[in-house]
TIZALO-966941 format. One record per atom (N, C-alpha, C, CB): residue number from 1; residue in three letters; atom name; x, y, z. Coordinates in steps of 0.05 Angstrom, whole numbers, always signed. Glycine has a CB too. Layout:
N
NUM / ala / CA / X / Y / Z
...
//
This chain:
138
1 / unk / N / +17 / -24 / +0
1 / unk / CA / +0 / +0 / +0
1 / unk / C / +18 / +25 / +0
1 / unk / CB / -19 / +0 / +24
2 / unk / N / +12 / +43 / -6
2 / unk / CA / +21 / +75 / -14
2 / unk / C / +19 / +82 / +13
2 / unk / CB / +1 / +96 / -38
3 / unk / N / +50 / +94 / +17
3 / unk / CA / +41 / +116 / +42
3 / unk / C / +30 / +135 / +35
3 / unk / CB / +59 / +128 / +59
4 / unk / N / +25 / +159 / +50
4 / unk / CA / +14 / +183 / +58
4 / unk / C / +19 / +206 / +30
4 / unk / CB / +29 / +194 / +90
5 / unk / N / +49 / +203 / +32
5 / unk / CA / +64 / +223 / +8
5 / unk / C / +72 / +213 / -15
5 / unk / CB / +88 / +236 / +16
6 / unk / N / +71 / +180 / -16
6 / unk / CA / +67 / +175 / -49
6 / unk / C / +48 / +162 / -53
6 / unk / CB / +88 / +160 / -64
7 / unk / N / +37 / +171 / -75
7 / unk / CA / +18 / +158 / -91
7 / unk / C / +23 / +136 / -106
7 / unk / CB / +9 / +174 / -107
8 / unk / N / -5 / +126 / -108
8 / unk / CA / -13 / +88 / -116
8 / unk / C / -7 / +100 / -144
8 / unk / CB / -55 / +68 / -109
9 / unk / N / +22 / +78 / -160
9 / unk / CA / +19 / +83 / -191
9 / unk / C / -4 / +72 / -198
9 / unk / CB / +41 / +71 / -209
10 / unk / N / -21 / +48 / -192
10 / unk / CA / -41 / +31 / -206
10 / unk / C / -69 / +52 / -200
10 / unk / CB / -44 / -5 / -192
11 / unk / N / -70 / +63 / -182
11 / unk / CA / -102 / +92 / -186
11 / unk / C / -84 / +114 / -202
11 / unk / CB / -119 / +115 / -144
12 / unk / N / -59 / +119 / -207
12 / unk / CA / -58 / +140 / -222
12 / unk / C / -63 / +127 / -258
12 / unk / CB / -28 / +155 / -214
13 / unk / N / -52 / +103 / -261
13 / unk / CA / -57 / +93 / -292
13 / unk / C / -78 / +94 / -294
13 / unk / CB / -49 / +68 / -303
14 / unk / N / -104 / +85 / -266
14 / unk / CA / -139 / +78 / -272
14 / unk / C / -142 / +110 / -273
14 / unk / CB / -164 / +58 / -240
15 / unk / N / -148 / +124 / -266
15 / unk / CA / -152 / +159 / -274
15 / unk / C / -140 / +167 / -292
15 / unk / CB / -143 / +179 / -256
16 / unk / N / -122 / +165 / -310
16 / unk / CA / -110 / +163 / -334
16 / unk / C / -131 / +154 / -366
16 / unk / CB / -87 / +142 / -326
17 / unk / N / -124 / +127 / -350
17 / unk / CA / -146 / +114 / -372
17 / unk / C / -173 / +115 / -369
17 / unk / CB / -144 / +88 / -375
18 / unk / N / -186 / +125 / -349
18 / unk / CA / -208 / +135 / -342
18 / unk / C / -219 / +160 / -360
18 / unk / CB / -204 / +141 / -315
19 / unk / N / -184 / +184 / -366
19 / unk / CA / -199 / +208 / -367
19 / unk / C / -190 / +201 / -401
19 / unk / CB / -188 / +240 / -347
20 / unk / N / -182 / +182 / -410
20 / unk / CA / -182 / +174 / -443
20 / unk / C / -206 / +167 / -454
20 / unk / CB / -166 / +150 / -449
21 / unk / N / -222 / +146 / -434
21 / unk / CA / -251 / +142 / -450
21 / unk / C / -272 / +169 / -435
21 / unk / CB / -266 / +103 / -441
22 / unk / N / -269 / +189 / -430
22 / unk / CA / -283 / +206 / -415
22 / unk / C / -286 / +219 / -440
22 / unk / CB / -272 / +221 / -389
23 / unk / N / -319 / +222 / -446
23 / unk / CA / -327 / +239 / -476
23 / unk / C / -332 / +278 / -462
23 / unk / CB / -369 / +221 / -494
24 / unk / N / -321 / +283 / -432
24 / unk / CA / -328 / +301 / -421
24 / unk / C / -294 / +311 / -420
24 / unk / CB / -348 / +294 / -395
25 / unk / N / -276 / +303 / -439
25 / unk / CA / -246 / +305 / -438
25 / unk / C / -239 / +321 / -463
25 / unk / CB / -231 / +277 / -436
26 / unk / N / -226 / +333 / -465
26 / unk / CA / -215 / +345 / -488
26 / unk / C / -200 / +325 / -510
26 / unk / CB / -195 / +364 / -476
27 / unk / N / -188 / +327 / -528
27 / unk / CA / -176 / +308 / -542
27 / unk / C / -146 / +316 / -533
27 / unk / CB / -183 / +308 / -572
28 / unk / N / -136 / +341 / -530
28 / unk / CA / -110 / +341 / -518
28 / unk / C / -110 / +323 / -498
28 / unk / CB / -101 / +367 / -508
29 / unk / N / -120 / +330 / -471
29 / unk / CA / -116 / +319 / -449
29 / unk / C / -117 / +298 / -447
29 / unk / CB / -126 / +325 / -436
30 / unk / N / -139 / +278 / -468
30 / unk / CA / -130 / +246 / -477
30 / unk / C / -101 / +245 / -484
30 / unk / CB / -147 / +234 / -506
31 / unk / N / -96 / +257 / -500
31 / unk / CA / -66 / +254 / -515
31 / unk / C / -55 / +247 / -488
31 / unk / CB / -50 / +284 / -533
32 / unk / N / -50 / +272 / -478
32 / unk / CA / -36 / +278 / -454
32 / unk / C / -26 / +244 / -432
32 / unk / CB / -61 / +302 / -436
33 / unk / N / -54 / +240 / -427
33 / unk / CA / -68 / +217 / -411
33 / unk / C / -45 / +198 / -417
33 / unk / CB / -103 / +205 / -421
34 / unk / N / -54 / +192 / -449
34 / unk / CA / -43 / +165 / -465
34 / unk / C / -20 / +164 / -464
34 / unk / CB / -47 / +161 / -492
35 / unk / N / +1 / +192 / -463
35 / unk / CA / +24 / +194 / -456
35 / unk / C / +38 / +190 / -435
35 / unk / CB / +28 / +209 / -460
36 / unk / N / +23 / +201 / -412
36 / unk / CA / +36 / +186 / -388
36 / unk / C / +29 / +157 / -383
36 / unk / CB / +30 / +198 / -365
37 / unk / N / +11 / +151 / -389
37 / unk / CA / +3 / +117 / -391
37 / unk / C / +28 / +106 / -410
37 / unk / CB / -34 / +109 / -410
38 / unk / N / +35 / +111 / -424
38 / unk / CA / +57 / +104 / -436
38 / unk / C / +88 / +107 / -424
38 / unk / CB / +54 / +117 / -456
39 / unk / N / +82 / +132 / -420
39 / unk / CA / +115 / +134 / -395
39 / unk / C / +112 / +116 / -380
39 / unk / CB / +121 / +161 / -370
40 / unk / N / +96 / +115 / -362
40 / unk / CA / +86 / +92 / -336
40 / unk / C / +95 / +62 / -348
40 / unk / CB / +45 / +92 / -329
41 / unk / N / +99 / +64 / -375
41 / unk / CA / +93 / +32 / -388
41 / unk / C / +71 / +22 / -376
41 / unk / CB / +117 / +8 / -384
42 / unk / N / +49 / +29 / -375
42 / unk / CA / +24 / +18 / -367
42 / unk / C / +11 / +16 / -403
42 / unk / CB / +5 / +41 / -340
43 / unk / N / -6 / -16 / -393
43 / unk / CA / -29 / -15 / -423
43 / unk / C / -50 / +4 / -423
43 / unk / CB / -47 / -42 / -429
44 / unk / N / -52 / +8 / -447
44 / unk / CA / -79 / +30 / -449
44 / unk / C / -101 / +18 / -454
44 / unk / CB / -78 / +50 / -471
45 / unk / N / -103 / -8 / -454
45 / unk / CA / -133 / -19 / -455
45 / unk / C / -151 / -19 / -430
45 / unk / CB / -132 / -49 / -463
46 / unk / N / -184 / -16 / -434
46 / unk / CA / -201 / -24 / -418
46 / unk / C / -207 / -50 / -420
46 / unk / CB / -220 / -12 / -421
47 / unk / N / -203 / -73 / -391
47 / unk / CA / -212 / -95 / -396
47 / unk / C / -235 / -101 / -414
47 / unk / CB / -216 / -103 / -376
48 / unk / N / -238 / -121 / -431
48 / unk / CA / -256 / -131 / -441
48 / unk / C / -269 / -115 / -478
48 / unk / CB / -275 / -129 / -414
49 / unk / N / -253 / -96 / -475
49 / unk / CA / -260 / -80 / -505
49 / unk / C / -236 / -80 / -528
49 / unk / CB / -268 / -45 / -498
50 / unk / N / -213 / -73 / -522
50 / unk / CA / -190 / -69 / -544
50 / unk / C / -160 / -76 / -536
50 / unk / CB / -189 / -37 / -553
51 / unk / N / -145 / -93 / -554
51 / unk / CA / -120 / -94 / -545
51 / unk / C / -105 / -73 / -546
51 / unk / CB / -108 / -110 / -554
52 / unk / N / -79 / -73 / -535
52 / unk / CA / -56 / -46 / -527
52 / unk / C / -50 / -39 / -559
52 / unk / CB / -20 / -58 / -504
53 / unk / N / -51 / -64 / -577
53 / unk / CA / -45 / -44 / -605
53 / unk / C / -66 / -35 / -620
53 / unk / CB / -29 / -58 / -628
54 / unk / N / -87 / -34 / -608
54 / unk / CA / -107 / -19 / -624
54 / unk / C / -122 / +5 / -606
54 / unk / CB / -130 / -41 / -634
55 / unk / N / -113 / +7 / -589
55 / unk / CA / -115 / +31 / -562
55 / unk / C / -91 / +52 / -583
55 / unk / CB / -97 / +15 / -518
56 / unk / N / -67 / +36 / -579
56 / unk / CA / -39 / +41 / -579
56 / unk / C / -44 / +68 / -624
56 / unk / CB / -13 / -7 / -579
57 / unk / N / -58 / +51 / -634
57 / unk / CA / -66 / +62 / -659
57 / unk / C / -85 / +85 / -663
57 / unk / CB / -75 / +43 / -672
58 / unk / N / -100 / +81 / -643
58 / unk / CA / -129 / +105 / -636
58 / unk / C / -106 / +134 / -623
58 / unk / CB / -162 / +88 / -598
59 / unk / N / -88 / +112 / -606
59 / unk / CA / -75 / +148 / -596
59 / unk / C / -59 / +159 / -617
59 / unk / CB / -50 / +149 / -567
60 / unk / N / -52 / +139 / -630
60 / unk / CA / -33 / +153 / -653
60 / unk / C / -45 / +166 / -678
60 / unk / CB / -16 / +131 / -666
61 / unk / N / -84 / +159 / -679
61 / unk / CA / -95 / +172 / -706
61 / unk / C / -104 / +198 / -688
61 / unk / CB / -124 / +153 / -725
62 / unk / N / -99 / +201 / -665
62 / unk / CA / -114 / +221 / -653
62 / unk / C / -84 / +241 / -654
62 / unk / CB / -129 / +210 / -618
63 / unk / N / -71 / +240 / -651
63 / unk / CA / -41 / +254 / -660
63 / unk / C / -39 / +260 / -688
63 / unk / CB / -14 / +235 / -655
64 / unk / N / -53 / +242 / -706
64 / unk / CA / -50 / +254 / -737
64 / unk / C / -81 / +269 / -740
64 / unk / CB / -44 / +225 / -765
65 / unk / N / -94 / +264 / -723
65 / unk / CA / -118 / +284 / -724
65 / unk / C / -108 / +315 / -722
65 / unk / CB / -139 / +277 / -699
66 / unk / N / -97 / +312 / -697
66 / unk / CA / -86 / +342 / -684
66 / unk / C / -75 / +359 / -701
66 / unk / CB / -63 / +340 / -663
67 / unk / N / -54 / +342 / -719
67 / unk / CA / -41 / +361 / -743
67 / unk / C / -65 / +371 / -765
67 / unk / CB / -16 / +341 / -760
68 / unk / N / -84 / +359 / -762
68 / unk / CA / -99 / +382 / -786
68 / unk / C / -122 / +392 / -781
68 / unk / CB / -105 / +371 / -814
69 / unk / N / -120 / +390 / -751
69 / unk / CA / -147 / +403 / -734
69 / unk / C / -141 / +440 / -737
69 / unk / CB / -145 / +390 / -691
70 / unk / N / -153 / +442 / -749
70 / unk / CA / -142 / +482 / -757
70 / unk / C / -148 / +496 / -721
70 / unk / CB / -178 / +507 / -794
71 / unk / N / -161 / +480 / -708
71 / unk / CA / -173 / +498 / -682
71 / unk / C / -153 / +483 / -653
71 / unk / CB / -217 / +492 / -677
72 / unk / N / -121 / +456 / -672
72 / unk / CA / -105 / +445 / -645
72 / unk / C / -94 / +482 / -648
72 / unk / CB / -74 / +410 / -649
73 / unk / N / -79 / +486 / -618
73 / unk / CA / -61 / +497 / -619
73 / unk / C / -24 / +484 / -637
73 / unk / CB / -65 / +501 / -589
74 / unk / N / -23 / +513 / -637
74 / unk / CA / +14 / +499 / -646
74 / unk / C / +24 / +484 / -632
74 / unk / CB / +40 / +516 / -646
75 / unk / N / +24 / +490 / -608
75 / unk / CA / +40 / +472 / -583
75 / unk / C / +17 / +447 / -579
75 / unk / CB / +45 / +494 / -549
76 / unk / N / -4 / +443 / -587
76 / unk / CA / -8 / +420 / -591
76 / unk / C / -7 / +404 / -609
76 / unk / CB / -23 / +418 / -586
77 / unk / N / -3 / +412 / -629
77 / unk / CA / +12 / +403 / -657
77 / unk / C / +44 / +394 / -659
77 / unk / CB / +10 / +428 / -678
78 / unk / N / +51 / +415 / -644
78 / unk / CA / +86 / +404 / -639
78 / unk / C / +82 / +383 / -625
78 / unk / CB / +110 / +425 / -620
79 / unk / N / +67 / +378 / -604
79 / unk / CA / +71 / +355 / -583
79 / unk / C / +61 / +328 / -600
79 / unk / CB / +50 / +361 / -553
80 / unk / N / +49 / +332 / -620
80 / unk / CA / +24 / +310 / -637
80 / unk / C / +49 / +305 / -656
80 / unk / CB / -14 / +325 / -657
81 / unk / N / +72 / +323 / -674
81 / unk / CA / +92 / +319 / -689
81 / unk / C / +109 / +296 / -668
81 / unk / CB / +107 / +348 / -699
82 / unk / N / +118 / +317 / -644
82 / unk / CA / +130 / +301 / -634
82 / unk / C / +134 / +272 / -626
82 / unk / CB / +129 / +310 / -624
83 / unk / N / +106 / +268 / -618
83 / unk / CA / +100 / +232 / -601
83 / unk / C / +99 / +214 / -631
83 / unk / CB / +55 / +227 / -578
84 / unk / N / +86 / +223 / -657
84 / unk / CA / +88 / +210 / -677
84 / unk / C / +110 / +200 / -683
84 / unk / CB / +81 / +220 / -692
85 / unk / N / +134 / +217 / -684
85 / unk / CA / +153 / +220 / -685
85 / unk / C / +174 / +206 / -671
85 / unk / CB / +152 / +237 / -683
86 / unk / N / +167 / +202 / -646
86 / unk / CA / +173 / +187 / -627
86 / unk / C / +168 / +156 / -631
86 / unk / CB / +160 / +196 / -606
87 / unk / N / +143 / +153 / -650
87 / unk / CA / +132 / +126 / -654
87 / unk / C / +143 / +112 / -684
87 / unk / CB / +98 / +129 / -652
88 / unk / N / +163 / +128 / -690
88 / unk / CA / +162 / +115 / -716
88 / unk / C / +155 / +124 / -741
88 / unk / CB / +148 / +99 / -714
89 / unk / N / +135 / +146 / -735
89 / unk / CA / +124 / +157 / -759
89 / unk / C / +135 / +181 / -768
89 / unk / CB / +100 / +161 / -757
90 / unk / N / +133 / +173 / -803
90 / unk / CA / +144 / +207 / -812
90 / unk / C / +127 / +224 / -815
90 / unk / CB / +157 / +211 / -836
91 / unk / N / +120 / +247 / -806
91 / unk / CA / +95 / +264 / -803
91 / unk / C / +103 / +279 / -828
91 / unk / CB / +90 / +282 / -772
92 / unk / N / +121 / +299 / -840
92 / unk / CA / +124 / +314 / -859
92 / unk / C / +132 / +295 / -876
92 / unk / CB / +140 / +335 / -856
93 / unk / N / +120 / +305 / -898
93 / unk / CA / +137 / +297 / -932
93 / unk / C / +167 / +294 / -926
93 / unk / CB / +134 / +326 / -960
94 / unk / N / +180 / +266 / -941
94 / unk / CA / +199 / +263 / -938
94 / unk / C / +206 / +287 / -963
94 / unk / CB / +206 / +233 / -938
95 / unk / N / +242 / +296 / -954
95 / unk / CA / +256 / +309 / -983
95 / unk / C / +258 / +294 / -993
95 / unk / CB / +279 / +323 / -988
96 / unk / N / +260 / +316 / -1015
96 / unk / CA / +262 / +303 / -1042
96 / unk / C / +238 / +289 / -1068
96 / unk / CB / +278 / +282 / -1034
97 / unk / N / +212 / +279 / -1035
97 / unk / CA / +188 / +270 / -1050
97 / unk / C / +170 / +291 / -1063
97 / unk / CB / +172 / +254 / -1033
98 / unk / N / +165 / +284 / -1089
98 / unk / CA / +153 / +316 / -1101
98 / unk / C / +122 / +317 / -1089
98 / unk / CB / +153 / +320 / -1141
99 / unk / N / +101 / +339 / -1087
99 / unk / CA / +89 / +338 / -1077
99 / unk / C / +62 / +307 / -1099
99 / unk / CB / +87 / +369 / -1069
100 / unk / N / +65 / +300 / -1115
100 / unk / CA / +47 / +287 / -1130
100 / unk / C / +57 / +256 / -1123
100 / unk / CB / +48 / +297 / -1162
101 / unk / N / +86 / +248 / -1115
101 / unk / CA / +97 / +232 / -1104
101 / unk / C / +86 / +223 / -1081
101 / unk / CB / +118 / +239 / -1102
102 / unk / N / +80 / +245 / -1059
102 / unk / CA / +71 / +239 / -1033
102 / unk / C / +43 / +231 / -1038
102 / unk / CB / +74 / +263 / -1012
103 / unk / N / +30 / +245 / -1053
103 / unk / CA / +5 / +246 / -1057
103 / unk / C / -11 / +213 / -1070
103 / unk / CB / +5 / +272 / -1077
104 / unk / N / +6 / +205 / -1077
104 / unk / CA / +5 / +174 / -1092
104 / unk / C / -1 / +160 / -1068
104 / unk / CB / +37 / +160 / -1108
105 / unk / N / +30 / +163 / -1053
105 / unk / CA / +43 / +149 / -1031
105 / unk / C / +6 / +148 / -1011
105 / unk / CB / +78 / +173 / -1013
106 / unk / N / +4 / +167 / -1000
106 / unk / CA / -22 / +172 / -984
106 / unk / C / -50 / +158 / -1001
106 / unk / CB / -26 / +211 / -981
107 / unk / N / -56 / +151 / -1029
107 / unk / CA / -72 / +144 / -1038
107 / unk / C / -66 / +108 / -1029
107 / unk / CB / -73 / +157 / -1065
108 / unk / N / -39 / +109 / -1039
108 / unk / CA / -32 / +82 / -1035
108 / unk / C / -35 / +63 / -1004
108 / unk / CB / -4 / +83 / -1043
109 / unk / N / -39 / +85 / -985
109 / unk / CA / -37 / +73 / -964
109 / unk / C / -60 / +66 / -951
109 / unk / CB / -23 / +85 / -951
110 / unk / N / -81 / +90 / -970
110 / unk / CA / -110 / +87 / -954
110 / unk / C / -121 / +53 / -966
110 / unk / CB / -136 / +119 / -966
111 / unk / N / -111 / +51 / -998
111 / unk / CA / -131 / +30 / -1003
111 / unk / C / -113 / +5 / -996
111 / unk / CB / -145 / +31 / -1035
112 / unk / N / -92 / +4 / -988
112 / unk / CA / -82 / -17 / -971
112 / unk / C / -94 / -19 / -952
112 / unk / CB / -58 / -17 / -963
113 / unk / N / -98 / +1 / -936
113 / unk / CA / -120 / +5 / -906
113 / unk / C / -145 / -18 / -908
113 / unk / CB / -138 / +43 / -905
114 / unk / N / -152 / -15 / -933
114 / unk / CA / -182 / -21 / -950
114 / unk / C / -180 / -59 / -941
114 / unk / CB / -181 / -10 / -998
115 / unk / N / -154 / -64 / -962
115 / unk / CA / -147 / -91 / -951
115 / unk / C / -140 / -110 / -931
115 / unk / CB / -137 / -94 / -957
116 / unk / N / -129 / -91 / -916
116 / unk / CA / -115 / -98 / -892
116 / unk / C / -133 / -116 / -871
116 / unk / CB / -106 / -71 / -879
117 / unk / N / -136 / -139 / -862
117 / unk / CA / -158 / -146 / -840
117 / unk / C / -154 / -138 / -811
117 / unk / CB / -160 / -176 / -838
118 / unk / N / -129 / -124 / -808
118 / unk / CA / -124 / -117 / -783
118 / unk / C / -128 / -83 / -770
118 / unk / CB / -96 / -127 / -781
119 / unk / N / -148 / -82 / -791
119 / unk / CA / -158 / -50 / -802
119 / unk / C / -188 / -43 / -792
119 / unk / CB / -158 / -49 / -840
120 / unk / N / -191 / -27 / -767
120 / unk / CA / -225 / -36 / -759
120 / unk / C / -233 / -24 / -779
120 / unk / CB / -243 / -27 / -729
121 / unk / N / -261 / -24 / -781
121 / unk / CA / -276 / -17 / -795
121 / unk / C / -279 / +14 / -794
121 / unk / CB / -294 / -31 / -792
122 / unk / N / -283 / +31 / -776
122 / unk / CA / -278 / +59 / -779
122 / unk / C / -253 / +66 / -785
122 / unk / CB / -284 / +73 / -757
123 / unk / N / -239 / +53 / -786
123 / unk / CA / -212 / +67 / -805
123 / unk / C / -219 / +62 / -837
123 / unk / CB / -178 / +49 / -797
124 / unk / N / -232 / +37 / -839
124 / unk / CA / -229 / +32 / -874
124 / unk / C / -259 / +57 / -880
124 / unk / CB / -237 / -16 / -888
125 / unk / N / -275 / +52 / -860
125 / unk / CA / -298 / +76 / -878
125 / unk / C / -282 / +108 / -878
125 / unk / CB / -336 / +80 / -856
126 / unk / N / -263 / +115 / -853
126 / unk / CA / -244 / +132 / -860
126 / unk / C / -231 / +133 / -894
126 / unk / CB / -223 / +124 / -839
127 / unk / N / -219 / +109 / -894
127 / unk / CA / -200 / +108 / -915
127 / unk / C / -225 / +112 / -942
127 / unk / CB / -179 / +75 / -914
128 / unk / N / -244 / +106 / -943
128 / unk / CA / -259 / +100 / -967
128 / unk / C / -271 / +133 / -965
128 / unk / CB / -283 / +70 / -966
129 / unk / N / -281 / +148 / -942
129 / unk / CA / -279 / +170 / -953
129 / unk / C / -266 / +185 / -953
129 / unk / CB / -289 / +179 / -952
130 / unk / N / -244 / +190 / -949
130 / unk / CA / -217 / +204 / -963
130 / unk / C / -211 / +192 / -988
130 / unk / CB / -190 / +200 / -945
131 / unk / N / -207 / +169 / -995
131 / unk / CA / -216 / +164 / -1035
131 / unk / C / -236 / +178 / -1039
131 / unk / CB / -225 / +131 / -1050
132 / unk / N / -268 / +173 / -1035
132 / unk / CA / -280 / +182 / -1055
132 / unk / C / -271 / +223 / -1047
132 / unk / CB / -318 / +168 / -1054
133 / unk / N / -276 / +234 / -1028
133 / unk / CA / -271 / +252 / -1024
133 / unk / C / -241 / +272 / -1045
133 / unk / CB / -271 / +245 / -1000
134 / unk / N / -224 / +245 / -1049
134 / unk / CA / -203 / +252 / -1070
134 / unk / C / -202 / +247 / -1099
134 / unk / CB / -183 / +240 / -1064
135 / unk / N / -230 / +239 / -1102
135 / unk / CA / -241 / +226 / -1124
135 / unk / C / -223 / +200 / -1139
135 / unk / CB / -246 / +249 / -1144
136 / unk / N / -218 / +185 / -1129
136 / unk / CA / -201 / +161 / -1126
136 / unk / C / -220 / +131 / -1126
136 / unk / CB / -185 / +166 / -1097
137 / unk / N / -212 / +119 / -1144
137 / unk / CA / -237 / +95 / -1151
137 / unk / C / -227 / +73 / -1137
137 / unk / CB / -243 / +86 / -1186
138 / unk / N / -242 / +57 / -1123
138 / unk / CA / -226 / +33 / -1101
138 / unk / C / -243 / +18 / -1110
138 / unk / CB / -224 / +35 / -1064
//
């Protein structure tokens, strides 16, 4: 048990992941959440609904959300470059790729998305309307 002056890590990860599925939460402050749940190396799943890599993918589309949310702040956009960034992902156009290059690349990835079985289903109706939206035939 926790003494007096430190705190229980296992109620700070449950209030964490508490304030992730909280629809009364901001989307930063999820970010935020998911991030220290991650420092902690704690999983981000709720028993009984999603594994750690599909928790682990929601925080990461919620980071590529941020970048083209016109109403994130900058400094929440740097922090959304950042953790992506952190994960592996390249957030800016690589150099050198011309902009019609990237533009392929991003077509190419959605209708892989399309195929993919490890792809829930709100990502592929994602992916299918960003094709038709790009006028792109799948």
């Amino acid at each position: 048990m926790a003494s007096h002056t430190e705190k229980d890590p296992d109620r700070i990860a449950a209030g964490l992941k508490a304030a992730m599925h909280n629809p009364n939460v901001s989307e930063e402050a999820k970010d935020r959440a998911a991030e220290r749940l991650h420092d902690m190396n704690a999983p981000h799943e709720v028993a009984g609904t999603t594994g750690v890599g599909q928790e682990r993918n929601r925080v990461l589309g919620g980071y590529k959300a941020t970048l083209h949310n016109e109403r994130a702040s900058d400094q929440a956009k740097q922090h959304a470059r950042e953790a992506l960034e952190a994960a592996g992902y390249t957030v800016e156009k690589q150099a050198g790729v011309s902009d019609e290059e990237h533009h392929i690349r991003v077509i190419a990835g959605y209708k892989a998305a399309l195929q993919n079985p490890r792809v829930s289903e709100s990502a592929k109706e994602h992916a299918r309307q960003y094709l038709k939206d790009h006028y792109v035939q799948f």
